[in-house]
N, C-alpha and C positions, 0 to 999 in steps of 0.2 A: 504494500500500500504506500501511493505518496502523500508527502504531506498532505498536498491538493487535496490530494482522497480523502487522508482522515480527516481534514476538517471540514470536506462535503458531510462525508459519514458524522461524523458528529453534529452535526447540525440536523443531519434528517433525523437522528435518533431524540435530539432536544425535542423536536416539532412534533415528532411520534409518540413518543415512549416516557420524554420529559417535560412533556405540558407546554414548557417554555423554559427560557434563560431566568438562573437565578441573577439577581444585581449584578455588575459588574463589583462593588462593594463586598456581597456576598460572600462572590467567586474569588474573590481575591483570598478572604480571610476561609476558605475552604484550600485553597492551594497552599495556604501558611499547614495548616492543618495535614492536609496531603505529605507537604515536605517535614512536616515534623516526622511524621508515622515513616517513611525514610531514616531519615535521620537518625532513629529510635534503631532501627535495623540494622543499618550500617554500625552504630557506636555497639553494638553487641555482638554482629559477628565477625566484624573486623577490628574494634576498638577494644577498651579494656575491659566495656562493663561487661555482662550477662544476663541472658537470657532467664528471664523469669518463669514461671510453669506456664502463665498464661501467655506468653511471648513465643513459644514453641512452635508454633504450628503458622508463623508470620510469612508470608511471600512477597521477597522483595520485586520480584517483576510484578506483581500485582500489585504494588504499591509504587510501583516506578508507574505502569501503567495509570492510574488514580493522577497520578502529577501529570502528566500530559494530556489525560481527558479533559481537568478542568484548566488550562493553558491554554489548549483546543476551542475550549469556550469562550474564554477570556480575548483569545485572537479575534475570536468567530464576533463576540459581540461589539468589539471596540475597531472593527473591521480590518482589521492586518492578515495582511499575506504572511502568514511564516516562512514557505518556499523562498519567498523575496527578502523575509528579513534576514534568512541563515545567509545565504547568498551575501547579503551586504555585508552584514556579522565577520563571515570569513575571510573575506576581500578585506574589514578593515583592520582584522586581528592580522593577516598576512602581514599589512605592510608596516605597521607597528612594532610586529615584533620577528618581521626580519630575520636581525640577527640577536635578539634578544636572550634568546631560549639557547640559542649556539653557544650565547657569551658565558652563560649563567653558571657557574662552577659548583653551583650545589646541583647542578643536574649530571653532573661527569660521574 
């Protein structure tokens, strides 16, 4: 699927299945949320803390998923192309950082 797509597909699924767009306010403070439950994942199975009994059964592609559904909306309603923003995004992170990342000695 391209981005195009998902963000067709997400949108017919809003109009269908989801009544409508929450706020854009909402949806924001839903993607805080999204990327916490992230967050929460990452710091346990890569970081120091642990997993708790209720924690066990967590999937982070399903919660990676969750962060770019409600993204997808967030694009979808404040009308951004994300195919066009990454595209720009990577053009401007290219010539920024160059030779940045080459230079960088904590990365050797």
């Amino acid at each position: 699927m391209t981005i195009e797509q998902a963000q067709e597909t997400v949108d017919n699924w809003i109009k269908s299945t989801g009544i409508r767009y929450f706020n854009e306010l909402t949806n924001t403070a839903i993607l805080m949320e999204e990327v916490g439950e992230v967050a929460r994942i990452m710091s346990r199975k890569y970081g120091e803390q642990s997993f708790k009994k209720s924690d066990e059964e967590v999937n982070l592609a399903d919660e990676m998923a969750d962060v770019l559904f409600v993204l997808i909306c967030l694009a979808n309603q404040t009308g951004i192309d994300l195919n066009d923003a990454l595209i720009k995004n990577l053009e401007k992170k290219t010539i920024r950082d160059a030779d940045r990342h080459e230079n960088n000695e904590k990365l050797k």
